[in-house]
GUFI-906235 format. One record per atom (N, C-alpha, C, O): residue in three letters; atom name; residue number from 1; x, y, z. Coordinates in steps of 0.2 Angstrom, whole numbers. Layout:
N
<pt><type>ALA</type><atom>CA</atom><seq>NUM</seq><X>X</X><Y>Y</Y><Z>Z</Z></pt>
...
//
This chain:
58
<pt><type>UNK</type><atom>N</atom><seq>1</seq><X>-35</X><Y>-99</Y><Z>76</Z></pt>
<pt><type>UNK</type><atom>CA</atom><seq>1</seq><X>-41</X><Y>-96</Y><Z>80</Z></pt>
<pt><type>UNK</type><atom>C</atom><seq>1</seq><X>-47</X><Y>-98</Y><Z>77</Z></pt>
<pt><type>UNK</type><atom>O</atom><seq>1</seq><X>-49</X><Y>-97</Y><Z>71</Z></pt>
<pt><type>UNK</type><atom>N</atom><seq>2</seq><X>-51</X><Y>-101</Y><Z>82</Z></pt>
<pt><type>UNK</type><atom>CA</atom><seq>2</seq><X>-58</X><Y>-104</Y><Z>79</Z></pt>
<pt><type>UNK</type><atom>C</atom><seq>2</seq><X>-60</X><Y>-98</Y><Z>80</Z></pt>
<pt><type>UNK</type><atom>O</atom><seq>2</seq><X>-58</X><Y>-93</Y><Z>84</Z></pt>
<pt><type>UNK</type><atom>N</atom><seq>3</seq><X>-68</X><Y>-98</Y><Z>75</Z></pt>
<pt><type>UNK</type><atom>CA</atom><seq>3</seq><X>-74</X><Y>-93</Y><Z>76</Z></pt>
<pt><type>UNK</type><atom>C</atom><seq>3</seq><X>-75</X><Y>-91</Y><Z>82</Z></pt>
<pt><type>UNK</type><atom>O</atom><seq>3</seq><X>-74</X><Y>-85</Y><Z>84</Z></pt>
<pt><type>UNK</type><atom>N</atom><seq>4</seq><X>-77</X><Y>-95</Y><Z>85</Z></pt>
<pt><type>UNK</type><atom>CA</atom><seq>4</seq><X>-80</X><Y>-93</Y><Z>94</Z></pt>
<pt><type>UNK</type><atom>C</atom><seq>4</seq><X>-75</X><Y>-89</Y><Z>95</Z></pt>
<pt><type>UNK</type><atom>O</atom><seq>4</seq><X>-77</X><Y>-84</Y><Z>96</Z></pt>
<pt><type>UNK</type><atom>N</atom><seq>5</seq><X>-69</X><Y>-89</Y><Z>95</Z></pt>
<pt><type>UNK</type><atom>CA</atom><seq>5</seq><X>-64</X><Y>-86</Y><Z>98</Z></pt>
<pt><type>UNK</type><atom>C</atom><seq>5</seq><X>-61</X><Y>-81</Y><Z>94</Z></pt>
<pt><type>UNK</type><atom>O</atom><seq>5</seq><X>-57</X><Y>-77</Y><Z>97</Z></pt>
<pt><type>UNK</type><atom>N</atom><seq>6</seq><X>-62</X><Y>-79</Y><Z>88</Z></pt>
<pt><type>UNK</type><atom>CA</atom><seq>6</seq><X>-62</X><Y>-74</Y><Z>86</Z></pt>
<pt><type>UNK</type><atom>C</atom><seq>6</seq><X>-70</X><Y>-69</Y><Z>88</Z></pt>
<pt><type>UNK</type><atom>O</atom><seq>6</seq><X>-71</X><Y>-63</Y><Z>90</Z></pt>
<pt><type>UNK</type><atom>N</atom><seq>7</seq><X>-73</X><Y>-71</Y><Z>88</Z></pt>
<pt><type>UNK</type><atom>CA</atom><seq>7</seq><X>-81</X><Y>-68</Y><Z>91</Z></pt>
<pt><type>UNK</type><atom>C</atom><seq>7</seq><X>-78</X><Y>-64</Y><Z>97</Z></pt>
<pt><type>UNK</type><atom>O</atom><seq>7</seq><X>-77</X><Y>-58</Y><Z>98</Z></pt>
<pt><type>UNK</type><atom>N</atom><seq>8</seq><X>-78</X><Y>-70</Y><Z>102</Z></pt>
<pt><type>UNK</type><atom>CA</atom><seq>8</seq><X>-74</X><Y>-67</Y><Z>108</Z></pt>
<pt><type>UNK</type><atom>C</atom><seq>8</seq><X>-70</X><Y>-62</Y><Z>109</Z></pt>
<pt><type>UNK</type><atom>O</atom><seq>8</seq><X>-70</X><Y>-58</Y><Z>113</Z></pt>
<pt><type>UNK</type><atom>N</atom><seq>9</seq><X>-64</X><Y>-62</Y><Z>105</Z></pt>
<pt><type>UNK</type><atom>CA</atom><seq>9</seq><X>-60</X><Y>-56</Y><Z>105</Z></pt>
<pt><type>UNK</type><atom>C</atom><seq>9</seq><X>-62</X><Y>-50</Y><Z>100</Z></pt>
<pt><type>UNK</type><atom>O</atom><seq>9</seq><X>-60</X><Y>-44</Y><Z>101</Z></pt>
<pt><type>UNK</type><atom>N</atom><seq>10</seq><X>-66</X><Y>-52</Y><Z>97</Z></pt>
<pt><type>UNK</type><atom>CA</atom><seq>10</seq><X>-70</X><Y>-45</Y><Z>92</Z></pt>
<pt><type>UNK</type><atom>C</atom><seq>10</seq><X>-75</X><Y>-41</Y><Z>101</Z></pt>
<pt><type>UNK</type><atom>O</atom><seq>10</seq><X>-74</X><Y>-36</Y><Z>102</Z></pt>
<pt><type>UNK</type><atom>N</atom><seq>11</seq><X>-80</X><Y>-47</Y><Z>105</Z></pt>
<pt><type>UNK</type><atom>CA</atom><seq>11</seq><X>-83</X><Y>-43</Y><Z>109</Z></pt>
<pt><type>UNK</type><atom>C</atom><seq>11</seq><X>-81</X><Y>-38</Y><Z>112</Z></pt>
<pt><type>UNK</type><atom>O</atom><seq>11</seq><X>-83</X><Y>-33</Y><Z>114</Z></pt>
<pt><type>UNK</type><atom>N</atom><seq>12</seq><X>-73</X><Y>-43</Y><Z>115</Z></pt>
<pt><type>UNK</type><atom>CA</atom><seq>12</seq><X>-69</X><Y>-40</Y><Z>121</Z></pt>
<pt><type>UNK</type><atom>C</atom><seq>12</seq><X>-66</X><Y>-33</Y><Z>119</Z></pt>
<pt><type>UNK</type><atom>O</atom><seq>12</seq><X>-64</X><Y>-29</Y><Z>123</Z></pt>
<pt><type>UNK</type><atom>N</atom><seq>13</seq><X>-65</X><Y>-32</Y><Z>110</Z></pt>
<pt><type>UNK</type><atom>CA</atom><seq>13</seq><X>-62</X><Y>-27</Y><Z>109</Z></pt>
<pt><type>UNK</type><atom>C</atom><seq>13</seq><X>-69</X><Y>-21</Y><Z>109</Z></pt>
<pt><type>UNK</type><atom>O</atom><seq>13</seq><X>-69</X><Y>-15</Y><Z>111</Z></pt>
<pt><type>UNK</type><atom>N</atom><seq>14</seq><X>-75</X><Y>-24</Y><Z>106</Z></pt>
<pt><type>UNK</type><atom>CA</atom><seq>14</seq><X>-80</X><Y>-19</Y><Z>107</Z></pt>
<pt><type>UNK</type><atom>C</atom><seq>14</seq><X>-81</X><Y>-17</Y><Z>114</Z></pt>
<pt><type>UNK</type><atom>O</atom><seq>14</seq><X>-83</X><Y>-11</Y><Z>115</Z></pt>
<pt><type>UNK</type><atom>N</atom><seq>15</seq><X>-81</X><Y>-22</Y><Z>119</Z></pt>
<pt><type>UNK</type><atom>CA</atom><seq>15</seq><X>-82</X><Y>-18</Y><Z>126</Z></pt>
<pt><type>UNK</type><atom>C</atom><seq>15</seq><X>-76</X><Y>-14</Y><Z>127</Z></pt>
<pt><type>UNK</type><atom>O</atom><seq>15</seq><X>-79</X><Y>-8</Y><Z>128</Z></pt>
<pt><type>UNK</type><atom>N</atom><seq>16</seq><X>-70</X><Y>-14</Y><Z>127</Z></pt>
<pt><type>UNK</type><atom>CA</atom><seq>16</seq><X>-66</X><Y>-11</Y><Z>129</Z></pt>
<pt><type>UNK</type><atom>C</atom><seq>16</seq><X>-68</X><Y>-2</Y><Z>127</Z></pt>
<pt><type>UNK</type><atom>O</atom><seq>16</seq><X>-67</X><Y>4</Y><Z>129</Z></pt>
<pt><type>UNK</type><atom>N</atom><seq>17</seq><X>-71</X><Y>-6</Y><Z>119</Z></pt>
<pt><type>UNK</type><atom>CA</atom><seq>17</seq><X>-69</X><Y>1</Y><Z>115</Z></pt>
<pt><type>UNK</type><atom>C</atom><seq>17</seq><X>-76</X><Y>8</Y><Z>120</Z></pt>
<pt><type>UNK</type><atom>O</atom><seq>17</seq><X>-76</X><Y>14</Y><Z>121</Z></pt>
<pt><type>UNK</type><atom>N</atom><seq>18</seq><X>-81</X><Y>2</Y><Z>122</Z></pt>
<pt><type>UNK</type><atom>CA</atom><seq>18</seq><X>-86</X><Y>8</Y><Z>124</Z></pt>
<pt><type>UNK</type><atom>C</atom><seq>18</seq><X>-86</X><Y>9</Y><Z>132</Z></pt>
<pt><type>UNK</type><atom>O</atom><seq>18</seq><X>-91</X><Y>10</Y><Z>136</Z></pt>
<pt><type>UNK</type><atom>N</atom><seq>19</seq><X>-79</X><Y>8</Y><Z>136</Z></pt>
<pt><type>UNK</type><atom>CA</atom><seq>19</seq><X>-79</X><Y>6</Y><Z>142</Z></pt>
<pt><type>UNK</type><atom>C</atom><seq>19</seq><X>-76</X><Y>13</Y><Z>142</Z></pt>
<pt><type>UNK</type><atom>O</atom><seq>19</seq><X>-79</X><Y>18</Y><Z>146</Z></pt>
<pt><type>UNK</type><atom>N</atom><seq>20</seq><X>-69</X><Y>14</Y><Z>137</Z></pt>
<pt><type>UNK</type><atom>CA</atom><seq>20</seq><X>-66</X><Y>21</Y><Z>135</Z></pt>
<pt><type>UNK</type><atom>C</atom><seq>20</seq><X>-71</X><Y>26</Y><Z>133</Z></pt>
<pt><type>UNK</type><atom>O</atom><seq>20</seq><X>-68</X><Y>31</Y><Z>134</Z></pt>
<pt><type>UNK</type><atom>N</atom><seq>21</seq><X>-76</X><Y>25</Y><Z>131</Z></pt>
<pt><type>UNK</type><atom>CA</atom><seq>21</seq><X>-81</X><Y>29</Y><Z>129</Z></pt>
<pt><type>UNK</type><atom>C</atom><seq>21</seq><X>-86</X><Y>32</Y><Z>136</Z></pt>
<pt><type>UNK</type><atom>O</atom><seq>21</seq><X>-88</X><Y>37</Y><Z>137</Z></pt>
<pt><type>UNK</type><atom>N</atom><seq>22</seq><X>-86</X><Y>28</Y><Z>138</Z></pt>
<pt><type>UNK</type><atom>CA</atom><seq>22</seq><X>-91</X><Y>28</Y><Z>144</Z></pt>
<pt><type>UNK</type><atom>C</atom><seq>22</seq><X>-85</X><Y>34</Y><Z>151</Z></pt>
<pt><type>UNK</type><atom>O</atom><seq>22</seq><X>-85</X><Y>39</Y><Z>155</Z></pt>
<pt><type>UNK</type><atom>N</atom><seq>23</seq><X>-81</X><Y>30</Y><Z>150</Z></pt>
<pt><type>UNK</type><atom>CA</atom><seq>23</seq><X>-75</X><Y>37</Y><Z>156</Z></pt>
<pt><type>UNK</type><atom>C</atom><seq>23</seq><X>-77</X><Y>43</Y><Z>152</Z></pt>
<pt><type>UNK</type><atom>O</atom><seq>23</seq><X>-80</X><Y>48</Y><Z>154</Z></pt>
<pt><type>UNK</type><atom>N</atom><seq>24</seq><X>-75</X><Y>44</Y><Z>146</Z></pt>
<pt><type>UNK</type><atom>CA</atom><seq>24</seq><X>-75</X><Y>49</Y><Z>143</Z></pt>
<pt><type>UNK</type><atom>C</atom><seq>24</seq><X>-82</X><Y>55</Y><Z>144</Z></pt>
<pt><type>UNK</type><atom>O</atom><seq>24</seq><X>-82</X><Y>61</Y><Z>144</Z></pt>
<pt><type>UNK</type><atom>N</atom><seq>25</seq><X>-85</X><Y>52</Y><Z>144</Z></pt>
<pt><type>UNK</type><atom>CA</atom><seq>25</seq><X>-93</X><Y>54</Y><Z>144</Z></pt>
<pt><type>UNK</type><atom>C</atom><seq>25</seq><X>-94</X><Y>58</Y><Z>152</Z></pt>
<pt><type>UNK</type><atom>O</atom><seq>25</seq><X>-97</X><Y>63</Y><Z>153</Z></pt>
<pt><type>UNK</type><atom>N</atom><seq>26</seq><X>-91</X><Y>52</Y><Z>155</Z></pt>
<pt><type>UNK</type><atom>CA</atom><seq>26</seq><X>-90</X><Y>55</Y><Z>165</Z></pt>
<pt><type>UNK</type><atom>C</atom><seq>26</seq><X>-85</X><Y>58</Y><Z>165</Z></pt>
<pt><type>UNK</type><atom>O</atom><seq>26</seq><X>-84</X><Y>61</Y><Z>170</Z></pt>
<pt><type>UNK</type><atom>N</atom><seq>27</seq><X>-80</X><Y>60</Y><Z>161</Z></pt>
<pt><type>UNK</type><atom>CA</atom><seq>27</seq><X>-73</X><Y>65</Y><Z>162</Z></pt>
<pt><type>UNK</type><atom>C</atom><seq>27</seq><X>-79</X><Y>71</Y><Z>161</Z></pt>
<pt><type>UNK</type><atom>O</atom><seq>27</seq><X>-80</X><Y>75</Y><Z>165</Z></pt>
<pt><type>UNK</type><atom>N</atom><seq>28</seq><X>-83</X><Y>72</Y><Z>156</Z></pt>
<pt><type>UNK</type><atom>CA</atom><seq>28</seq><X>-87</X><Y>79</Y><Z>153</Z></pt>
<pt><type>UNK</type><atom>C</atom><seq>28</seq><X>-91</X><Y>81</Y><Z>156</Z></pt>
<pt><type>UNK</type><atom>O</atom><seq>28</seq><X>-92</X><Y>87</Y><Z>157</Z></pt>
<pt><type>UNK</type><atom>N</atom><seq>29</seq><X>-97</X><Y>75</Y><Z>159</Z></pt>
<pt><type>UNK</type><atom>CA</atom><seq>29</seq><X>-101</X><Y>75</Y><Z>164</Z></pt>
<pt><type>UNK</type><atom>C</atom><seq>29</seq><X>-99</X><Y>80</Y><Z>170</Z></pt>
<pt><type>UNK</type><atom>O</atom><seq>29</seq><X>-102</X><Y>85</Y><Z>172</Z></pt>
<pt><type>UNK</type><atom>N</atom><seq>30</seq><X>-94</X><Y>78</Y><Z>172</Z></pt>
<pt><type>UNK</type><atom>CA</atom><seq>30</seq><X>-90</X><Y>79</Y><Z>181</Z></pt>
<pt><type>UNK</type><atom>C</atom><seq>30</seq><X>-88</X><Y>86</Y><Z>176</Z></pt>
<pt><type>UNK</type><atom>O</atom><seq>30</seq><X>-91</X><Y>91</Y><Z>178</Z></pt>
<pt><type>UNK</type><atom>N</atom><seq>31</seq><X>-85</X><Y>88</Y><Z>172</Z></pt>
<pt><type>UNK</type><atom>CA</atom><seq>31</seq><X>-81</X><Y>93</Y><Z>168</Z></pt>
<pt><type>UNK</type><atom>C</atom><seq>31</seq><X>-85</X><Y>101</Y><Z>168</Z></pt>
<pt><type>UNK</type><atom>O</atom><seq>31</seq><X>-83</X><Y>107</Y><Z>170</Z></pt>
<pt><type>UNK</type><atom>N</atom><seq>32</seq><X>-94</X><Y>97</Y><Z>165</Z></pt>
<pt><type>UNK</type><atom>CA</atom><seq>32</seq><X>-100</X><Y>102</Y><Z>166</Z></pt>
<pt><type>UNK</type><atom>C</atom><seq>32</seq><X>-103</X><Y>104</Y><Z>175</Z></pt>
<pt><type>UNK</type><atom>O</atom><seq>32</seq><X>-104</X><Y>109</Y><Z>177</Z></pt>
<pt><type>UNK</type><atom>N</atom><seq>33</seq><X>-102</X><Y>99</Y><Z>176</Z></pt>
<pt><type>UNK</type><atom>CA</atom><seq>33</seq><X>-102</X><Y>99</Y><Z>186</Z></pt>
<pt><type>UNK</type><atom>C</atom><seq>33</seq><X>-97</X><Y>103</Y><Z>188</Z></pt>
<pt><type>UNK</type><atom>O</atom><seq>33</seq><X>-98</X><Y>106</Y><Z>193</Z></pt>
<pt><type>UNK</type><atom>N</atom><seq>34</seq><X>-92</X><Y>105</Y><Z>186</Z></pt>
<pt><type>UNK</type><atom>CA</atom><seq>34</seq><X>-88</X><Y>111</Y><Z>189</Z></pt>
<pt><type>UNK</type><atom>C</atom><seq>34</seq><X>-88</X><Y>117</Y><Z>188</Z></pt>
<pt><type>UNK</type><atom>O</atom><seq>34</seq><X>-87</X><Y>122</Y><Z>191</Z></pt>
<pt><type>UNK</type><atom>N</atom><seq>35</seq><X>-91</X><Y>116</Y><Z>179</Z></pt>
<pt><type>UNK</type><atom>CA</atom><seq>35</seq><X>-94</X><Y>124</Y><Z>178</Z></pt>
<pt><type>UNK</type><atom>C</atom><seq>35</seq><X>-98</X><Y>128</Y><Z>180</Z></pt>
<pt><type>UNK</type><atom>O</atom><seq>35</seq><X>-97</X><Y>134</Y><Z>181</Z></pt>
<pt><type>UNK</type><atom>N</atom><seq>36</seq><X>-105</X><Y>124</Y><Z>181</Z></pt>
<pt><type>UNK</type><atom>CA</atom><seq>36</seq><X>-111</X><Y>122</Y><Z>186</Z></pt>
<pt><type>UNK</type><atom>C</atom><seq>36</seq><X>-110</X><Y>127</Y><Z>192</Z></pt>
<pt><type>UNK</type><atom>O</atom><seq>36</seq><X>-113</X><Y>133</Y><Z>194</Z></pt>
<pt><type>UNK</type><atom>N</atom><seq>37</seq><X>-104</X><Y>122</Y><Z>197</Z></pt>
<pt><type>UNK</type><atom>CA</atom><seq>37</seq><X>-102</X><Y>126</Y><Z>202</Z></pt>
<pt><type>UNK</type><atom>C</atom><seq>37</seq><X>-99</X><Y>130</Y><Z>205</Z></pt>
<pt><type>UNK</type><atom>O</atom><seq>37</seq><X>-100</X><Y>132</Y><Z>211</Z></pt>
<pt><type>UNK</type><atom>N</atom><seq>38</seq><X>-94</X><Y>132</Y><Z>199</Z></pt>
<pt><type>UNK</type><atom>CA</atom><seq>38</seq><X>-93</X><Y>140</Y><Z>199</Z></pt>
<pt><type>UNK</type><atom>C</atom><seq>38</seq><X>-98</X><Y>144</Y><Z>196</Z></pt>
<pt><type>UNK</type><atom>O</atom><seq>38</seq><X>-95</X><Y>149</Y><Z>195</Z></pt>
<pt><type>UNK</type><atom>N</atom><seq>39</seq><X>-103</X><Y>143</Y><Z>193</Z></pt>
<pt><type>UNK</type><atom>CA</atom><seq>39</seq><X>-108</X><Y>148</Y><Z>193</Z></pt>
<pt><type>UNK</type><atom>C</atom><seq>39</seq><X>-108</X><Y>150</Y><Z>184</Z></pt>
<pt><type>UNK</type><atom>O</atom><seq>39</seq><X>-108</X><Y>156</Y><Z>181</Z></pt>
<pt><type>UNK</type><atom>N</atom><seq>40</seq><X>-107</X><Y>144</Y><Z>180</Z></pt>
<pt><type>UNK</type><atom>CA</atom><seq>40</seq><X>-102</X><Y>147</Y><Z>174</Z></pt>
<pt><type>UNK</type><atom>C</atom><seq>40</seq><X>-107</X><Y>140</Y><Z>170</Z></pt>
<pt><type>UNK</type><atom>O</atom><seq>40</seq><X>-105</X><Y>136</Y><Z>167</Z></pt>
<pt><type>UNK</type><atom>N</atom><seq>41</seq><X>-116</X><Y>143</Y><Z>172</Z></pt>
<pt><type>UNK</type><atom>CA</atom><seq>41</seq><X>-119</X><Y>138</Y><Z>166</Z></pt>
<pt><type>UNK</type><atom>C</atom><seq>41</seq><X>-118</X><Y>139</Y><Z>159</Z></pt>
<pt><type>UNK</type><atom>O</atom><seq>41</seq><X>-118</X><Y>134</Y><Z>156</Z></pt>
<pt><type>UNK</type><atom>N</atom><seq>42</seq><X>-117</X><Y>144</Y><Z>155</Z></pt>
<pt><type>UNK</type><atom>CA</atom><seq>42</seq><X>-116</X><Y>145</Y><Z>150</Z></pt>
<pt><type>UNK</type><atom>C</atom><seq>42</seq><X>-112</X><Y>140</Y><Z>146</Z></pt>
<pt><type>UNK</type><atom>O</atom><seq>42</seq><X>-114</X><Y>137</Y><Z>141</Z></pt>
<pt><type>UNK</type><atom>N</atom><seq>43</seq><X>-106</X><Y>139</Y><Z>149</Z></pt>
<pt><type>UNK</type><atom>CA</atom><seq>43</seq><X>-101</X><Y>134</Y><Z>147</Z></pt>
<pt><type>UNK</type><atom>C</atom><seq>43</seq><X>-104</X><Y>127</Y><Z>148</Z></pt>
<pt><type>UNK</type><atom>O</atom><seq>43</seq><X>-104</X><Y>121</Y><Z>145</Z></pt>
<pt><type>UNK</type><atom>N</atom><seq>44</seq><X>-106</X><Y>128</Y><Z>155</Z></pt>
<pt><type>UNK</type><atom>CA</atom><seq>44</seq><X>-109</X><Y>120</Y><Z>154</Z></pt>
<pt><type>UNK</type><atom>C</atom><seq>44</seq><X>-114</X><Y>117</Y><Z>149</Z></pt>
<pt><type>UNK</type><atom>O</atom><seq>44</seq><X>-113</X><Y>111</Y><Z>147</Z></pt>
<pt><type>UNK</type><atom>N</atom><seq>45</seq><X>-119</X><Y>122</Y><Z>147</Z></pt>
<pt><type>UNK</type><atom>CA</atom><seq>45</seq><X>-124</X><Y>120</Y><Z>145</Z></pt>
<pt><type>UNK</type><atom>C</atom><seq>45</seq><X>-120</X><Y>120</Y><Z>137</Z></pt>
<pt><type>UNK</type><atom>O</atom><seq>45</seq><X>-123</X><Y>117</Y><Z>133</Z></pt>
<pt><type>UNK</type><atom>N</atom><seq>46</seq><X>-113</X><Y>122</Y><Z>135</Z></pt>
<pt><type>UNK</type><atom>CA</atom><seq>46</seq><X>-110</X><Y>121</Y><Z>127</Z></pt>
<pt><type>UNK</type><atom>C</atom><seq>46</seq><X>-108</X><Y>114</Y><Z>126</Z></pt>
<pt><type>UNK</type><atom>O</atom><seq>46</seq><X>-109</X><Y>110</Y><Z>121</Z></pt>
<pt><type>UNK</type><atom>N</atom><seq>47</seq><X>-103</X><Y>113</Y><Z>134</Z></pt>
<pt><type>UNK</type><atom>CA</atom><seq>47</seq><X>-100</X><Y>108</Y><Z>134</Z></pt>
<pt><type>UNK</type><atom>C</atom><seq>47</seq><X>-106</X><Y>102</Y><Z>132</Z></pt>
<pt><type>UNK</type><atom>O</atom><seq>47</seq><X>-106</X><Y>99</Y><Z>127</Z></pt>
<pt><type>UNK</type><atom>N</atom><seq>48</seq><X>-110</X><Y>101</Y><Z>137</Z></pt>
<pt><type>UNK</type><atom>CA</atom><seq>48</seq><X>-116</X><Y>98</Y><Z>138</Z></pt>
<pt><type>UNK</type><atom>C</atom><seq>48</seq><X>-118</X><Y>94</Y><Z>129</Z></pt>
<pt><type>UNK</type><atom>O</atom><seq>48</seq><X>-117</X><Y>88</Y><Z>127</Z></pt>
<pt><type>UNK</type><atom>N</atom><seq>49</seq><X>-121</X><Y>99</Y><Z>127</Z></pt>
<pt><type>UNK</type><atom>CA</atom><seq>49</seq><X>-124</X><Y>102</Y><Z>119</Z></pt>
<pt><type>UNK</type><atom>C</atom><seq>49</seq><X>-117</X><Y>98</Y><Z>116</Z></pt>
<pt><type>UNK</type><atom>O</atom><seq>49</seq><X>-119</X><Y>94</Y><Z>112</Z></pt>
<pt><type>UNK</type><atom>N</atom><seq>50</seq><X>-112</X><Y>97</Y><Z>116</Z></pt>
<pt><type>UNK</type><atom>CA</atom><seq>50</seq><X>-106</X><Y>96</Y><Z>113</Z></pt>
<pt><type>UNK</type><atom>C</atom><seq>50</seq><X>-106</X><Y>88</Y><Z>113</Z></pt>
<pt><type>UNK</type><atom>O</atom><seq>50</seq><X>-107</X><Y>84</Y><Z>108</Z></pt>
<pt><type>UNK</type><atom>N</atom><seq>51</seq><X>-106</X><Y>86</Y><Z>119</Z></pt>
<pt><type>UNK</type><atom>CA</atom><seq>51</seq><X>-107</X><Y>80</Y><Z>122</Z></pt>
<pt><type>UNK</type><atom>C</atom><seq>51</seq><X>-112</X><Y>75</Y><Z>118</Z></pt>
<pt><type>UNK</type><atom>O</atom><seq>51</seq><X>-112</X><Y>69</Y><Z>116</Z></pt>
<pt><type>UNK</type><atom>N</atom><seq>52</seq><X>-117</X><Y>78</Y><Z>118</Z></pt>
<pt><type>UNK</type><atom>CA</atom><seq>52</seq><X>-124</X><Y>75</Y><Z>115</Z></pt>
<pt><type>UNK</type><atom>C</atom><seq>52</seq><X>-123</X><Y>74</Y><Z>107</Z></pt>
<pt><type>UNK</type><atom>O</atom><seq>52</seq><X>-125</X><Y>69</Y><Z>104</Z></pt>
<pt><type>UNK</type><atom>N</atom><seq>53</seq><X>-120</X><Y>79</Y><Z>105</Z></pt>
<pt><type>UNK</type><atom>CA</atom><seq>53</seq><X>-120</X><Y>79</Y><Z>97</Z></pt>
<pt><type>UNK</type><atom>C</atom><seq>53</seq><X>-115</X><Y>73</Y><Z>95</Z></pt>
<pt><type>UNK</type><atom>O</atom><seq>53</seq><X>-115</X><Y>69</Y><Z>90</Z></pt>
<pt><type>UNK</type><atom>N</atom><seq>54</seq><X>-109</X><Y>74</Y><Z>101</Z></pt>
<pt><type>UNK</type><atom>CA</atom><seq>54</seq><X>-106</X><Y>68</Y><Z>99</Z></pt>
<pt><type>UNK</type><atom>C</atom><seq>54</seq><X>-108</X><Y>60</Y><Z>99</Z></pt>
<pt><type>UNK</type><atom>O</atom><seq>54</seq><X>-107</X><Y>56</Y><Z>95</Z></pt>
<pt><type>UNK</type><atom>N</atom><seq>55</seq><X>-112</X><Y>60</Y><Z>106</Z></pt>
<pt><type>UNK</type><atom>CA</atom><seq>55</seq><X>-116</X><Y>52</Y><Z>105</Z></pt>
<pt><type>UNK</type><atom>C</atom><seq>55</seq><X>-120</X><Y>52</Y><Z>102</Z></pt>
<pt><type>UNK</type><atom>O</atom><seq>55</seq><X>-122</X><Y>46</Y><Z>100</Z></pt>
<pt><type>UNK</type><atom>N</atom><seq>56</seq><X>-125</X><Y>57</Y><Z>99</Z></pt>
<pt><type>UNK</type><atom>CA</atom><seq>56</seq><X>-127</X><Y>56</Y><Z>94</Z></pt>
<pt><type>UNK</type><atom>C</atom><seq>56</seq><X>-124</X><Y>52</Y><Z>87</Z></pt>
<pt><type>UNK</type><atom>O</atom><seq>56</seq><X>-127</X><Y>47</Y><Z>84</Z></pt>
<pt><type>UNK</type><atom>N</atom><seq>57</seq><X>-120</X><Y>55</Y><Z>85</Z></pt>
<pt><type>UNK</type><atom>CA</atom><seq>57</seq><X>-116</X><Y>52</Y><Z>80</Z></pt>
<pt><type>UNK</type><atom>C</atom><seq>57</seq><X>-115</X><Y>45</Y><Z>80</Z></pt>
<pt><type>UNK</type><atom>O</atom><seq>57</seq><X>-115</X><Y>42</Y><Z>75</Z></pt>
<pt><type>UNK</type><atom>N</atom><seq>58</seq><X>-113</X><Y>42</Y><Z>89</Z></pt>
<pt><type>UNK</type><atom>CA</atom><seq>58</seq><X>-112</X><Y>35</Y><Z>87</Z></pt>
<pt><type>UNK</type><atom>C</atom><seq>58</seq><X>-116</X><Y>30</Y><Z>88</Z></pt>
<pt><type>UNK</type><atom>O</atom><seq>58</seq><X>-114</X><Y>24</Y><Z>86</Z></pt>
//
């Protein structure tokens, strides 16, 4: 495996890896959107605050 193509598979595993990160983020997103709409901000606003701390870290 030449450089170039190890580069390439280094990126393609980095995108993957923040492709899974990015659903995740809309699984929480939509997750706070339900709490929302049964009338249940409290939890949204933990979940929310949870979320944040977490992309923070990365």
């Amino acid at each position: 495996m030449t450089e170039e193509e190890r580069r390439i598979a280094s990126l393609r595993a980095e995108l993957s890896d923040r492709a899974a990160e990015n659903r995740e983020i809309r699984r929480e997103i939509l997750r706070a959107l339900r709490y929302i709409e049964n009338g249940d901000i409290g939890s949204a606003q933990t979940l929310l605050h949870r979320l944040s701390l977490s992309v923070d870290e990365k």
